[in-house]
MARTORRO-55495 format. One record per atom (N, C-alpha, C, O, CB): atom name; residue in one letter; x, y, z; chain. Coordinates in steps of 0.2 Angstrom, whole numbers. Glycine has a CB too. Example, Ala and Ser with C-alpha at 12.3 -4.5 7.8 and 13.67 -1.06 7.14 Angstrom:
BEGIN
<rec atom="N" type="A" x="66" y="-28" z="39" mol="A"/>
<rec atom="CA" type="A" x="62" y="-22" z="39" mol="A"/>
<rec atom="C" type="A" x="66" y="-16" z="39" mol="A"/>
<rec atom="O" type="A" x="71" y="-17" z="42" mol="A"/>
<rec atom="CB" type="A" x="57" y="-22" z="45" mol="A"/>
<rec atom="N" type="S" x="64" y="-11" z="35" mol="A"/>
<rec atom="CA" type="S" x="68" y="-5" z="36" mol="A"/>
<rec atom="C" type="S" x="64" y="0" z="39" mol="A"/>
<rec atom="O" type="S" x="67" y="6" z="40" mol="A"/>
<rec atom="CB" type="S" x="70" y="-3" z="29" mol="A"/>
// end
This chain:
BEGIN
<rec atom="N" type="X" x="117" y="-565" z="-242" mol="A"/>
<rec atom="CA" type="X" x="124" y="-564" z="-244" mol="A"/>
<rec atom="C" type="X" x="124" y="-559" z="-250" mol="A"/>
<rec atom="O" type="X" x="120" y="-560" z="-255" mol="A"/>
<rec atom="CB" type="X" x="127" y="-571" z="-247" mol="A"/>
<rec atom="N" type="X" x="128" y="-553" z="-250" mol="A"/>
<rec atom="CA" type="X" x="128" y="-548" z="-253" mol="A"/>
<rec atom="C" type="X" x="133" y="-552" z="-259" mol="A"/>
<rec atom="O" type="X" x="138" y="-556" z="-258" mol="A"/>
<rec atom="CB" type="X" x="129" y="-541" z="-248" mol="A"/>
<rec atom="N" type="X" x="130" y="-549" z="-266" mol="A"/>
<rec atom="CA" type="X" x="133" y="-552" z="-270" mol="A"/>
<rec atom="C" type="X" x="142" y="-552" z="-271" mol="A"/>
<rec atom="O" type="X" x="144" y="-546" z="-271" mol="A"/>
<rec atom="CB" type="X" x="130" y="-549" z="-275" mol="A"/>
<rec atom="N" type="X" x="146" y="-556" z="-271" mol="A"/>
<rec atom="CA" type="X" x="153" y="-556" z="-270" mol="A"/>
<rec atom="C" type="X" x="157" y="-557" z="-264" mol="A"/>
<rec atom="O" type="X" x="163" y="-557" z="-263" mol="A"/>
<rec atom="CB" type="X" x="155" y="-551" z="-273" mol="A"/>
<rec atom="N" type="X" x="151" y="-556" z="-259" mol="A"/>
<rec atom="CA" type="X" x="154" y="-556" z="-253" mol="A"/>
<rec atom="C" type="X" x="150" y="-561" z="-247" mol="A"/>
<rec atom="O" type="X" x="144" y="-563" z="-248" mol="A"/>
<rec atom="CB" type="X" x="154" y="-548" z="-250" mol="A"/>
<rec atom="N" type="X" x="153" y="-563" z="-242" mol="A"/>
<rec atom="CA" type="X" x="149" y="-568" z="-238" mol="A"/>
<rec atom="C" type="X" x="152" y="-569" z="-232" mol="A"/>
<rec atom="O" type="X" x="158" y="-569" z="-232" mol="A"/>
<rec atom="CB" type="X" x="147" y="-574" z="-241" mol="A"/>
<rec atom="N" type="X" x="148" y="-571" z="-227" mol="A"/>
<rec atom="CA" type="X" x="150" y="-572" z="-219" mol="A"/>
<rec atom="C" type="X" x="154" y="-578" z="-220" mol="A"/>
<rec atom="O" type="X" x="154" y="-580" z="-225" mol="A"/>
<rec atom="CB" type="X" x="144" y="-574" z="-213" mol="A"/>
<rec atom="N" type="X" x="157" y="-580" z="-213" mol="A"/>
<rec atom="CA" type="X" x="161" y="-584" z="-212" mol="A"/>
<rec atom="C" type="X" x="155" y="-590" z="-213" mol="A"/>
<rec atom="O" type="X" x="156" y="-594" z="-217" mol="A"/>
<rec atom="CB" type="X" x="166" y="-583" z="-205" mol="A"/>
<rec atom="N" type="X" x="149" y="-590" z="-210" mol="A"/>
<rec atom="CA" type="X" x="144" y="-596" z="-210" mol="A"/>
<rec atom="C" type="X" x="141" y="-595" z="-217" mol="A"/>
<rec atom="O" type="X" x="141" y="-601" z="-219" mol="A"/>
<rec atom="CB" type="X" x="138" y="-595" z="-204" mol="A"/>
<rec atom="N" type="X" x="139" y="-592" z="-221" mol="A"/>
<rec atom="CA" type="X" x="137" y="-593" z="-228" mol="A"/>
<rec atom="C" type="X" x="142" y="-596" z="-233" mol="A"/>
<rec atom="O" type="X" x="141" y="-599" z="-238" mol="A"/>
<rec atom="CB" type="X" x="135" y="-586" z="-230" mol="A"/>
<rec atom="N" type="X" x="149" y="-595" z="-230" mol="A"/>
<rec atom="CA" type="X" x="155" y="-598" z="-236" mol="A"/>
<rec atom="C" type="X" x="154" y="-606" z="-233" mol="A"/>
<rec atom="O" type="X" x="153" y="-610" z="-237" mol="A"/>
<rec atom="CB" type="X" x="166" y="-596" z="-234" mol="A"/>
<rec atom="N" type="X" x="152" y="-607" z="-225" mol="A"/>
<rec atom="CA" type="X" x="154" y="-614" z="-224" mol="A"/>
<rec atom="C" type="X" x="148" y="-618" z="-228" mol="A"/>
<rec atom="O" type="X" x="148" y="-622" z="-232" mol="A"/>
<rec atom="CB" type="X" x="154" y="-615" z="-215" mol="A"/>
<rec atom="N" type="X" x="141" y="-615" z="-225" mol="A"/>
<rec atom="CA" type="X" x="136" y="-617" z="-229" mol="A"/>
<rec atom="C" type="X" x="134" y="-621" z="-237" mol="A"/>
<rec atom="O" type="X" x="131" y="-626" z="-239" mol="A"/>
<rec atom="CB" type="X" x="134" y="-613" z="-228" mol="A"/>
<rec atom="N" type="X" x="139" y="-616" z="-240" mol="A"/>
<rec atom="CA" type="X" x="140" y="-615" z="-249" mol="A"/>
<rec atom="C" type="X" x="145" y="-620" z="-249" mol="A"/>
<rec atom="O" type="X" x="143" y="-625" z="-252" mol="A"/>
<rec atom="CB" type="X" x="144" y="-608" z="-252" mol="A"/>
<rec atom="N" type="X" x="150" y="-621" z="-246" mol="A"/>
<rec atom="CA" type="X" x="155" y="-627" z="-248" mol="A"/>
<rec atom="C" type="X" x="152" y="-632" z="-246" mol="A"/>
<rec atom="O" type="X" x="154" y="-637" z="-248" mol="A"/>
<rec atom="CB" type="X" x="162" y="-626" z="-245" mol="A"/>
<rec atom="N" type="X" x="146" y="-633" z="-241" mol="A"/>
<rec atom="CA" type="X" x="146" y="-639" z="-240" mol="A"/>
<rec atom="C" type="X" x="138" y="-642" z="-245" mol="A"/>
<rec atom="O" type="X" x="136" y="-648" z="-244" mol="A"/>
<rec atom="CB" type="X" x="146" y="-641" z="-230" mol="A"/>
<rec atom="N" type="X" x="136" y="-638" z="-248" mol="A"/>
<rec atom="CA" type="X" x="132" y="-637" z="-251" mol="A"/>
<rec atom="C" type="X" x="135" y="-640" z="-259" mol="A"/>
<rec atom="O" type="X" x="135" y="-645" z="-263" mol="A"/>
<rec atom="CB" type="X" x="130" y="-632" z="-249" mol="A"/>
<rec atom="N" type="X" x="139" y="-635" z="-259" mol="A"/>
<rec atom="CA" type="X" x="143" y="-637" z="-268" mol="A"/>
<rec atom="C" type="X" x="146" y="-645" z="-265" mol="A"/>
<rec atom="O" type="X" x="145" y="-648" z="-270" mol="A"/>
<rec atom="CB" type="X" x="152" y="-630" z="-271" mol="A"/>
<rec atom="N" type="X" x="147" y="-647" z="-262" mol="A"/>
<rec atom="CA" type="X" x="152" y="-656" z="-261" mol="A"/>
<rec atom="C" type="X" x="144" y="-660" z="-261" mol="A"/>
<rec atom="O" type="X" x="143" y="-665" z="-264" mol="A"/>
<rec atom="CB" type="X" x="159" y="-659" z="-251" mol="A"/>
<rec atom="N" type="X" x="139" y="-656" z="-257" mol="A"/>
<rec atom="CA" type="X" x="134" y="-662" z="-259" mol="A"/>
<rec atom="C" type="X" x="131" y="-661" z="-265" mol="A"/>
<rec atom="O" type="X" x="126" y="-665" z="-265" mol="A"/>
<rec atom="CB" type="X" x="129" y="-664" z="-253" mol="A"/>
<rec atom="N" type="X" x="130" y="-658" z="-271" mol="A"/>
<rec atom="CA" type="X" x="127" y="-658" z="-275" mol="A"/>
<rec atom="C" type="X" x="135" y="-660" z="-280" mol="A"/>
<rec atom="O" type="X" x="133" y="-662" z="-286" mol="A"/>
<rec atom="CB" type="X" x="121" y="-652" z="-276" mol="A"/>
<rec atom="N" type="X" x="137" y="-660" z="-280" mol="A"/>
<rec atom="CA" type="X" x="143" y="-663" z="-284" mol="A"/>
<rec atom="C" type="X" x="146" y="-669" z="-285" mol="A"/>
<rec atom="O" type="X" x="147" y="-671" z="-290" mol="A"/>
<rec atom="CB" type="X" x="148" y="-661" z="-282" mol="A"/>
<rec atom="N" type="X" x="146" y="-672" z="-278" mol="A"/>
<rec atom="CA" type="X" x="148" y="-676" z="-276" mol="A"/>
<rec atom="C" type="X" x="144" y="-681" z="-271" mol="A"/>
<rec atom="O" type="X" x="148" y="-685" z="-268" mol="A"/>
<rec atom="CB" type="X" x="154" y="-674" z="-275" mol="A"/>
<rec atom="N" type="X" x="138" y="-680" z="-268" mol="A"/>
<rec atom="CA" type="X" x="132" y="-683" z="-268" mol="A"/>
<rec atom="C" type="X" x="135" y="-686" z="-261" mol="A"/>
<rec atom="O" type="X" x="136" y="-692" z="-260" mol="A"/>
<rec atom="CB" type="X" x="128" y="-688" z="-274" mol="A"/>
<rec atom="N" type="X" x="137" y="-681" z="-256" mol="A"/>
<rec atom="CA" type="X" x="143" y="-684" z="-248" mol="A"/>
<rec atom="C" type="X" x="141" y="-679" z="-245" mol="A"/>
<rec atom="O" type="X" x="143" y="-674" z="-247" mol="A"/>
<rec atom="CB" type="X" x="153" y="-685" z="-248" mol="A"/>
<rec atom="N" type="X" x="138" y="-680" z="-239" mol="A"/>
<rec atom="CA" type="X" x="138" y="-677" z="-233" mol="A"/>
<rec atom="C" type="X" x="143" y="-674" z="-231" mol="A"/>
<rec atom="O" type="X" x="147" y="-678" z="-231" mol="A"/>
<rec atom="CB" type="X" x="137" y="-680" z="-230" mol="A"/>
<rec atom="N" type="X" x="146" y="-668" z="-228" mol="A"/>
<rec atom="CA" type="X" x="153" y="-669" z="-224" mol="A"/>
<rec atom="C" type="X" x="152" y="-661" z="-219" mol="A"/>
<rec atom="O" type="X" x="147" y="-658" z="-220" mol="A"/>
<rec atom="CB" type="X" x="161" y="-669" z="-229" mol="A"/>
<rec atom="N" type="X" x="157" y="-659" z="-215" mol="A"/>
<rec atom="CA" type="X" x="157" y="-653" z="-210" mol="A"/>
<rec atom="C" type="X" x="162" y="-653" z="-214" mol="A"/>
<rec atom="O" type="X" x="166" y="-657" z="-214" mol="A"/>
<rec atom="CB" type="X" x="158" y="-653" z="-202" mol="A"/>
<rec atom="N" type="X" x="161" y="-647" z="-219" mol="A"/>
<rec atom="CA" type="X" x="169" y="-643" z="-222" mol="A"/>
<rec atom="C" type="X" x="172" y="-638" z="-218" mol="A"/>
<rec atom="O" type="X" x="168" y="-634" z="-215" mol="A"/>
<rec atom="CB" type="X" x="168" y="-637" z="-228" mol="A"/>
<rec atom="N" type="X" x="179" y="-639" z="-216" mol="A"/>
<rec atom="CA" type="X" x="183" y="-634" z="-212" mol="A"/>
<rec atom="C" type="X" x="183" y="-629" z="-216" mol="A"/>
<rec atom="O" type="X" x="188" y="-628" z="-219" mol="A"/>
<rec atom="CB" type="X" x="190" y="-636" z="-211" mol="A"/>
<rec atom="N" type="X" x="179" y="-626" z="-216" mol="A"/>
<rec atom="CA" type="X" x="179" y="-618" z="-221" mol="A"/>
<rec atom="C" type="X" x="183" y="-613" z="-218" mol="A"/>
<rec atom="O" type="X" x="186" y="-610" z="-222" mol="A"/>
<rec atom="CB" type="X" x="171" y="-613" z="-221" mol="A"/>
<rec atom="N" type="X" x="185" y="-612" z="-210" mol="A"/>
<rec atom="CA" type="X" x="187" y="-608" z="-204" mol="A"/>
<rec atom="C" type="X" x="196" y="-608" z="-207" mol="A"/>
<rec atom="O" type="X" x="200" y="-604" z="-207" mol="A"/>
<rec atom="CB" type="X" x="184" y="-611" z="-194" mol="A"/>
<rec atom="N" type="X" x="197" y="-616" z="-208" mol="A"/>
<rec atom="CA" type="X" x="204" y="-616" z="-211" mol="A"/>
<rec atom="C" type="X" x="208" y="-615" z="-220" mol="A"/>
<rec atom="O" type="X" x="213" y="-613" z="-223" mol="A"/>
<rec atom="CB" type="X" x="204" y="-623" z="-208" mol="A"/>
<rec atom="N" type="X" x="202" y="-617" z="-222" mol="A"/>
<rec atom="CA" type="X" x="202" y="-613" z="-230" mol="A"/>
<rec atom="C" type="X" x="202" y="-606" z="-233" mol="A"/>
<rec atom="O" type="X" x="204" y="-604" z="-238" mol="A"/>
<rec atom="CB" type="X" x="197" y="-615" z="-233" mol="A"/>
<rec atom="N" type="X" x="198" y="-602" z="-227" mol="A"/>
<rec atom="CA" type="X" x="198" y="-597" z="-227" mol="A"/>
<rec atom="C" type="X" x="204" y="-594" z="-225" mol="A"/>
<rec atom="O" type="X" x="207" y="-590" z="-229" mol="A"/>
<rec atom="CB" type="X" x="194" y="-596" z="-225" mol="A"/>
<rec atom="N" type="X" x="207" y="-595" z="-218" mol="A"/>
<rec atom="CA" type="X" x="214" y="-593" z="-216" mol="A"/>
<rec atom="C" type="X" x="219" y="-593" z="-219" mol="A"/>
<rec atom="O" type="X" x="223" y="-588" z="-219" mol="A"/>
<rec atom="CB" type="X" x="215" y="-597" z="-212" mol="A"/>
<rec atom="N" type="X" x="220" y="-600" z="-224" mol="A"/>
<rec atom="CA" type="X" x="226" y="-600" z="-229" mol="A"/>
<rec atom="C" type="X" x="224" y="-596" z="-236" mol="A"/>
<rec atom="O" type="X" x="228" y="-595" z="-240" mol="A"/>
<rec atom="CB" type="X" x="228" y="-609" z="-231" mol="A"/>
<rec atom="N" type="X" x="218" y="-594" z="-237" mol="A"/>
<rec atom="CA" type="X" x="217" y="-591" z="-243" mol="A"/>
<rec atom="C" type="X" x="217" y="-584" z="-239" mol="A"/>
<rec atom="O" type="X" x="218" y="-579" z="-243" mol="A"/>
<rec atom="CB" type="X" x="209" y="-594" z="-247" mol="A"/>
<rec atom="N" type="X" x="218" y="-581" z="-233" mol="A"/>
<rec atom="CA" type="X" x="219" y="-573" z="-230" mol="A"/>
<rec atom="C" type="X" x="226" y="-572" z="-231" mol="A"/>
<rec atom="O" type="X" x="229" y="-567" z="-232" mol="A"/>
<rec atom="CB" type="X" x="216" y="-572" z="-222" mol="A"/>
<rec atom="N" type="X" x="229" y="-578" z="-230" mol="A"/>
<rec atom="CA" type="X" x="235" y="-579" z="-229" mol="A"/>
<rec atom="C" type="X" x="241" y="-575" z="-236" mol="A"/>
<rec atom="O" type="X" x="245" y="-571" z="-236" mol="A"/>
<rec atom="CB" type="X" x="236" y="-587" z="-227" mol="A"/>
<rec atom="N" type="X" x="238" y="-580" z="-241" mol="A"/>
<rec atom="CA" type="X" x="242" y="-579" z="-247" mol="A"/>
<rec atom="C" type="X" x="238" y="-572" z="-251" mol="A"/>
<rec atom="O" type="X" x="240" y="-569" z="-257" mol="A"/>
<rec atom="CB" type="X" x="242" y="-588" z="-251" mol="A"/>
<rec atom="N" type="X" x="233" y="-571" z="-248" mol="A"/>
<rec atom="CA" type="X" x="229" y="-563" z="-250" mol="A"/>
<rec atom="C" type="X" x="224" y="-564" z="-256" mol="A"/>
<rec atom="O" type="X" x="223" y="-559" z="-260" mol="A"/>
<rec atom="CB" type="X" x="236" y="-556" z="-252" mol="A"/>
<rec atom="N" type="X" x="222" y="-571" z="-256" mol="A"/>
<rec atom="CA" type="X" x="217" y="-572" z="-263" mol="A"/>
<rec atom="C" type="X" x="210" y="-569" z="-258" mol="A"/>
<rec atom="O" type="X" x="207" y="-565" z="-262" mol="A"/>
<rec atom="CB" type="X" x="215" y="-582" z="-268" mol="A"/>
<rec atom="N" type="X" x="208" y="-570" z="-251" mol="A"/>
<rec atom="CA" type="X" x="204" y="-569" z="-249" mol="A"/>
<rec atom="C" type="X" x="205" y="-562" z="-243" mol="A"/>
<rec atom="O" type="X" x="210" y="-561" z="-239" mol="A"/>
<rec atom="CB" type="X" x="202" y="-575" z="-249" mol="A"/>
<rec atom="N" type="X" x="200" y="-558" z="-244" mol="A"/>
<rec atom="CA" type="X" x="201" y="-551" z="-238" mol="A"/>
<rec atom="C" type="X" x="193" y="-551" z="-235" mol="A"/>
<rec atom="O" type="X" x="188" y="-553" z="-238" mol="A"/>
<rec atom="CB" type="X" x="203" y="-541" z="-243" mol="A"/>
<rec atom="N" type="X" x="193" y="-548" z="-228" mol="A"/>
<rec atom="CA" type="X" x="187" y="-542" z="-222" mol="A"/>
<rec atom="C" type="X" x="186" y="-537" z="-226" mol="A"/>
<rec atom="O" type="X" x="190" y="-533" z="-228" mol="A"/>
<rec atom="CB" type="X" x="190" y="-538" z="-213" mol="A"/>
<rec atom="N" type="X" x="180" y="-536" z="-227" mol="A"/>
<rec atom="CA" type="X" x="177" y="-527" z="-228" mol="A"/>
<rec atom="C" type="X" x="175" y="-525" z="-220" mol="A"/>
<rec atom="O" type="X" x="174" y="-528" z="-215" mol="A"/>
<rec atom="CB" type="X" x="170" y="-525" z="-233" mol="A"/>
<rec atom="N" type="X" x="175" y="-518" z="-221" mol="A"/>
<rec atom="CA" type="X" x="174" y="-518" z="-215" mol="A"/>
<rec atom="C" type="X" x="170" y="-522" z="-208" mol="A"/>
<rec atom="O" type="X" x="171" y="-523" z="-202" mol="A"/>
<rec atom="CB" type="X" x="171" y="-513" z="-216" mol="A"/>
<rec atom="N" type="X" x="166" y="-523" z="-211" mol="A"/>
<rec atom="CA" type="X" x="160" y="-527" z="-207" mol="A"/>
<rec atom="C" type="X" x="163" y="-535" z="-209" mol="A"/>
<rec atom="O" type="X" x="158" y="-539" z="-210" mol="A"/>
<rec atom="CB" type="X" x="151" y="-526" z="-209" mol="A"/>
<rec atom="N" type="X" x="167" y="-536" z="-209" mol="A"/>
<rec atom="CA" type="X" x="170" y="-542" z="-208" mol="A"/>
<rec atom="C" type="X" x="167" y="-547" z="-214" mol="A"/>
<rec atom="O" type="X" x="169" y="-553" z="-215" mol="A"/>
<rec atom="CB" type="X" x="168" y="-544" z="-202" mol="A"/>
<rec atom="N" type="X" x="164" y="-545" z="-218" mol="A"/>
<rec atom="CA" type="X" x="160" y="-549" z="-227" mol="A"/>
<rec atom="C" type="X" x="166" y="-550" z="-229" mol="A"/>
<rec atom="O" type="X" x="170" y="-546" z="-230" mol="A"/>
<rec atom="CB" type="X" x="154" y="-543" z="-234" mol="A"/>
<rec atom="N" type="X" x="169" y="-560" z="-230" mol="A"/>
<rec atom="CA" type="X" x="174" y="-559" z="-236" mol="A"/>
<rec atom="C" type="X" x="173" y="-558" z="-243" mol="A"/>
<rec atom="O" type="X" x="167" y="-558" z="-245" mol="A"/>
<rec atom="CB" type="X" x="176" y="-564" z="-237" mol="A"/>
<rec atom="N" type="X" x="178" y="-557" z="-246" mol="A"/>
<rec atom="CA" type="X" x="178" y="-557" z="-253" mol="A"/>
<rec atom="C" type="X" x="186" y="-559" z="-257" mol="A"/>
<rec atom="O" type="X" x="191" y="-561" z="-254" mol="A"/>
<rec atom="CB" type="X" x="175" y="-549" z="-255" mol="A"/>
<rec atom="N" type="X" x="184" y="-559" z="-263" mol="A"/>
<rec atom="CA" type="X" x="192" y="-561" z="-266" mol="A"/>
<rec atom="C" type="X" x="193" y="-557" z="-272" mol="A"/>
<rec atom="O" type="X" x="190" y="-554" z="-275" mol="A"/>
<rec atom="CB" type="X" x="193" y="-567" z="-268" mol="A"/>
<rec atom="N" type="X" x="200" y="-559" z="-272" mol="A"/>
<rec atom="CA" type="X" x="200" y="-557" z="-280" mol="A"/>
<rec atom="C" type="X" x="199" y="-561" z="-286" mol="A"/>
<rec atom="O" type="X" x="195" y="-566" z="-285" mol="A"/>
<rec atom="CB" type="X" x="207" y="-555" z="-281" mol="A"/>
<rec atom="N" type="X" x="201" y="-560" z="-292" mol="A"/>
<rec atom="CA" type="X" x="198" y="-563" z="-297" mol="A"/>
<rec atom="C" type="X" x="200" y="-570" z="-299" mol="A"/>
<rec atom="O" type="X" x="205" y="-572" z="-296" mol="A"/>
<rec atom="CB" type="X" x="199" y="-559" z="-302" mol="A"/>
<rec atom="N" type="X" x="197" y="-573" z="-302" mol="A"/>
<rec atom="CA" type="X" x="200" y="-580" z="-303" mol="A"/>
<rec atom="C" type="X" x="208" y="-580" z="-306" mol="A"/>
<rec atom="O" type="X" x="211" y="-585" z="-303" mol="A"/>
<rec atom="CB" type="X" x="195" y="-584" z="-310" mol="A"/>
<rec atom="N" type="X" x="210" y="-576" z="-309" mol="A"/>
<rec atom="CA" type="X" x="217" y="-575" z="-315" mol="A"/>
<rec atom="C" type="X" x="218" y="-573" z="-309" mol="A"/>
<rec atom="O" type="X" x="218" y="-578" z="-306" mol="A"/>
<rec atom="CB" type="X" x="217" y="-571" z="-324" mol="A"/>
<rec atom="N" type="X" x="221" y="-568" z="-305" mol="A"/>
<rec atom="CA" type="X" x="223" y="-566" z="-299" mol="A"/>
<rec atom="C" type="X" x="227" y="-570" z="-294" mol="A"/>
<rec atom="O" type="X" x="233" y="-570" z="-293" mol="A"/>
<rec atom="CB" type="X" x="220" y="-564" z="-296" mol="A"/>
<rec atom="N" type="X" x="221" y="-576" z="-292" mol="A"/>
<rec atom="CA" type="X" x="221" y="-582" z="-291" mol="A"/>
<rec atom="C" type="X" x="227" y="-584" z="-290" mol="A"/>
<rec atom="O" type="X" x="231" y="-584" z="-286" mol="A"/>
<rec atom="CB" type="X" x="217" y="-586" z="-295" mol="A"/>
<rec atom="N" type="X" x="225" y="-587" z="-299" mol="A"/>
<rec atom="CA" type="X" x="230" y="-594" z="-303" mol="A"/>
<rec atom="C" type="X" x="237" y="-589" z="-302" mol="A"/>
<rec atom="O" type="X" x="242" y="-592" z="-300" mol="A"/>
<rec atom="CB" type="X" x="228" y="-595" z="-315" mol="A"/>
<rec atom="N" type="X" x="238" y="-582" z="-303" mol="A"/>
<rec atom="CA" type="X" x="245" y="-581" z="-304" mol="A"/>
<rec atom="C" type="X" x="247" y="-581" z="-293" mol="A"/>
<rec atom="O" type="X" x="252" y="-582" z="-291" mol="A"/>
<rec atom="CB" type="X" x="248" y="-570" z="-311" mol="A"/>
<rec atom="N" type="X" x="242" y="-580" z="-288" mol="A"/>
<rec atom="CA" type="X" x="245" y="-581" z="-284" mol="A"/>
<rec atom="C" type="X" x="248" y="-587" z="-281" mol="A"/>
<rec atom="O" type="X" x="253" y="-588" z="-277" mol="A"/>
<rec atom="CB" type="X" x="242" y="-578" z="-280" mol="A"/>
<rec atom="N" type="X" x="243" y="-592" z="-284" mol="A"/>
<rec atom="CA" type="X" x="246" y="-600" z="-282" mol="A"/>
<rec atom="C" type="X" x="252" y="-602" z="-287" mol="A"/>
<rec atom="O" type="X" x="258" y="-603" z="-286" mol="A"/>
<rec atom="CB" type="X" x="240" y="-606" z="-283" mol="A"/>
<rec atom="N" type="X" x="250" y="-601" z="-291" mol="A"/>
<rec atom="CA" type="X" x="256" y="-602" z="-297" mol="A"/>
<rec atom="C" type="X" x="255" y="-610" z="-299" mol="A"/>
<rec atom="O" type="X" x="249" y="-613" z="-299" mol="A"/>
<rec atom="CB" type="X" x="264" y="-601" z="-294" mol="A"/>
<rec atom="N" type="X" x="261" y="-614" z="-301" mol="A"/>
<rec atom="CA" type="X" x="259" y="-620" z="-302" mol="A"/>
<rec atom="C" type="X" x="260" y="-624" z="-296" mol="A"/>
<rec atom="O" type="X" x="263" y="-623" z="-291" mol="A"/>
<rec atom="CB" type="X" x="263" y="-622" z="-307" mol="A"/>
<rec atom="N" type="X" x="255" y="-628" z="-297" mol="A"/>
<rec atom="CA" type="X" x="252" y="-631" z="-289" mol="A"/>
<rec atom="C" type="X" x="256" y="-639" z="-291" mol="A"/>
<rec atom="O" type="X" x="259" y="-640" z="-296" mol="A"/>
<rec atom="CB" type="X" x="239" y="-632" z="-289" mol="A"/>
<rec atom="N" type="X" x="257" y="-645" z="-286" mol="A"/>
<rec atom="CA" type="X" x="261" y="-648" z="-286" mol="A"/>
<rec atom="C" type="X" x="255" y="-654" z="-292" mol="A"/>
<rec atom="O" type="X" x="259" y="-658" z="-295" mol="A"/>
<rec atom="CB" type="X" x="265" y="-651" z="-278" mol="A"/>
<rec atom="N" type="X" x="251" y="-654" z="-293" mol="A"/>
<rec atom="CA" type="X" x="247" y="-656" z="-299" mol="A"/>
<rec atom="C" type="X" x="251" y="-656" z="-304" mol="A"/>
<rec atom="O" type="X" x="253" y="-660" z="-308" mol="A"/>
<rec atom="CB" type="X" x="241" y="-653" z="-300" mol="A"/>
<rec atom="N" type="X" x="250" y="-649" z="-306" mol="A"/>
<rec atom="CA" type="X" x="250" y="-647" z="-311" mol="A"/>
<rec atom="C" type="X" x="260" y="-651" z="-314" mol="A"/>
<rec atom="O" type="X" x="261" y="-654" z="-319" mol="A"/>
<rec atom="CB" type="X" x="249" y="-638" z="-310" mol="A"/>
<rec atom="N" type="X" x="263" y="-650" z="-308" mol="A"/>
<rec atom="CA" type="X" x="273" y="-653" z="-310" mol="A"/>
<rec atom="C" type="X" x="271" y="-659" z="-311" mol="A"/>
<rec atom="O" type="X" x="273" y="-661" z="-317" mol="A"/>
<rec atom="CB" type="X" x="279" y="-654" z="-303" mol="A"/>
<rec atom="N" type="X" x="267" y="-663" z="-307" mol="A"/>
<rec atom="CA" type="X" x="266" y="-670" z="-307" mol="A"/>
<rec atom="C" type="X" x="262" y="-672" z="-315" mol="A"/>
<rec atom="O" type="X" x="266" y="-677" z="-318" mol="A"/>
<rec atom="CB" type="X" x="260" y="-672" z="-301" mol="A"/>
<rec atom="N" type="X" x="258" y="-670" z="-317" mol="A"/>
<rec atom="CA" type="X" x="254" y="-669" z="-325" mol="A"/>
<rec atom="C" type="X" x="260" y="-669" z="-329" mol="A"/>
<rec atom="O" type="X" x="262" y="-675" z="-331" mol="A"/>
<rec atom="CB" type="X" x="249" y="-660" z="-327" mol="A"/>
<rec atom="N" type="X" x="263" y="-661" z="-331" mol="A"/>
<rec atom="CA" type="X" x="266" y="-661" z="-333" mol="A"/>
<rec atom="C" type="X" x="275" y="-665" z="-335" mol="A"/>
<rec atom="O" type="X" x="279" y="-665" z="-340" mol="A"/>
<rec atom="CB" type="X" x="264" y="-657" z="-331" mol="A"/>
<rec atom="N" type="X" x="277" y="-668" z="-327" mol="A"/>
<rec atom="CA" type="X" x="281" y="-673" z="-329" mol="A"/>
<rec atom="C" type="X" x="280" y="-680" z="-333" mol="A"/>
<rec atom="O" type="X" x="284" y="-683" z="-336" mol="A"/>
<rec atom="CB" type="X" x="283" y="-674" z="-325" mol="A"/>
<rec atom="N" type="X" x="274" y="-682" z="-331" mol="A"/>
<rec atom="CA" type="X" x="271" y="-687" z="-334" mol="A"/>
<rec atom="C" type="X" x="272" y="-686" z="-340" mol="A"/>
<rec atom="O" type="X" x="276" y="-689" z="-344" mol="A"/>
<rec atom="CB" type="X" x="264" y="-688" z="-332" mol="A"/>
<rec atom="N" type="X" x="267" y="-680" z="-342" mol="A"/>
<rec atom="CA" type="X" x="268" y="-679" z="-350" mol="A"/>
<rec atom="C" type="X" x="275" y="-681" z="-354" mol="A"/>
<rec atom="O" type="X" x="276" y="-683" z="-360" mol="A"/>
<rec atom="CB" type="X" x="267" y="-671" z="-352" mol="A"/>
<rec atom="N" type="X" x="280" y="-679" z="-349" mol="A"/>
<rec atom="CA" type="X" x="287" y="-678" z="-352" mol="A"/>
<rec atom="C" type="X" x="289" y="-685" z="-353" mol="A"/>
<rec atom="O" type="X" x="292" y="-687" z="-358" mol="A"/>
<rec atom="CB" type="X" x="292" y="-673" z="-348" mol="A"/>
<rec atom="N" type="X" x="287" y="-688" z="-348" mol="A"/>
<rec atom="CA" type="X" x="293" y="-696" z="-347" mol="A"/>
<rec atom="C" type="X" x="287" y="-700" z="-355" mol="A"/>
<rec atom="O" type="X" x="289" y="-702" z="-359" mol="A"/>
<rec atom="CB" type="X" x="293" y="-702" z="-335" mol="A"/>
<rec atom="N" type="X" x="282" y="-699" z="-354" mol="A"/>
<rec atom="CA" type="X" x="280" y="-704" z="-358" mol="A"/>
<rec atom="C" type="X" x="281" y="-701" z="-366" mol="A"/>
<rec atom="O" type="X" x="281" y="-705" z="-371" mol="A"/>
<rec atom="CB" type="X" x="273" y="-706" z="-356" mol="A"/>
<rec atom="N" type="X" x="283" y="-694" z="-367" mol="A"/>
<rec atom="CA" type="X" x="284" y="-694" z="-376" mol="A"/>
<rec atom="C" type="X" x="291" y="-696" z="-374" mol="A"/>
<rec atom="O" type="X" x="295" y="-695" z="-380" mol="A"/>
<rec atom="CB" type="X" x="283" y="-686" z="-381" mol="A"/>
<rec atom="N" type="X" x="295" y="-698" z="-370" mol="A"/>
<rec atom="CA" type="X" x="303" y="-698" z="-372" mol="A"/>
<rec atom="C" type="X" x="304" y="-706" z="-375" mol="A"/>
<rec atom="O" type="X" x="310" y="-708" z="-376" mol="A"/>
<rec atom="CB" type="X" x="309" y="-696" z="-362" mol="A"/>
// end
């Protein structure tokens, strides 16, 4: 895996690698579908030879924006100073 970029099997590998040293769990990660919605909204692109890559973390955050967590956090906060 060339630095910043990686096959469709090297992402799957990595993700199912990061949940078991994290989180000490076995699993098959749908990488084929995380990847799709991350082509989709343009955090993730093919180079020629098909290697993904992405853009930057801060790129990211402003393409998702605020995520329904974040509403959820944030109302919380509000009802309980009121």
């Amino acid at each position: 895996m060339e630095q910043g970029k990686a096959t469709m099997e090297d992402l799957d590998i990595r993700c199912e690698e990061l949940i078991k040293e994290e989180f000490e769990e076995s699993c098959n990660f749908d990488v084929d579908d995380a990847v799709d919605k991350l082509e989709k909204l343009k955090i993730v692109s093919r180079d020629s030879i098909g290697r993904y890559y992405c853009v930057g973390l801060k790129r990211a955050n402003e393409i998702i924006g605020v995520t329904t967590e974040e509403h959820v956090f944030k109302a919380r906060q509000g009802s309980s100073s009121a």
